[in-house]
C-alpha positions, 0 to 999 in steps of 0.5 A, spaced: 270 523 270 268 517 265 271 510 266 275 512 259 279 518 262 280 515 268 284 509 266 287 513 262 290 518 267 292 512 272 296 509 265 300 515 265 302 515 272 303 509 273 308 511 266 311 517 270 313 513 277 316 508 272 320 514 269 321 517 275 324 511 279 329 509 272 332 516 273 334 516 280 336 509 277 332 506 283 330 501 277 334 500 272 329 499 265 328 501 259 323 505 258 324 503 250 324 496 252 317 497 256 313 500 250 316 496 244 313 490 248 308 492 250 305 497 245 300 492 243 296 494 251 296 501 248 291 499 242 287 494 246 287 501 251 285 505 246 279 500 243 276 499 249 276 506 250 272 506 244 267 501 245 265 504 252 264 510 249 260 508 243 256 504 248 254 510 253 250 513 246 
């Protein structure tokens, strides 16, 4: 498994327990409000994902 994937795969766990936990209302957060502020993380995320890869070739 590649860095890119791996990282990737712990975000959208990480993004699922955050979901889980807010439906059984054990924390109370929106989850709008978590991607409006930090949405810029995704695109940093994306794009060194992007530079690692181009780096293996």
């Amino acid at each position: 498994m590649n860095k890119g994937g791996l990282i990737w795969g712990i975000f959208f766990i990480l993004l699922g327990i955050g979901w889980t936990l807010e439906n059984f209302n054990i924390i109370d957060v929106s989850t709008i409000d978590i991607l409006v502020k930090f949405w810029p993380l995704i695109l940093i995320g994306i794009g060194v994902d992007i530079i690692y890869k181009n780096r293996k070739k």
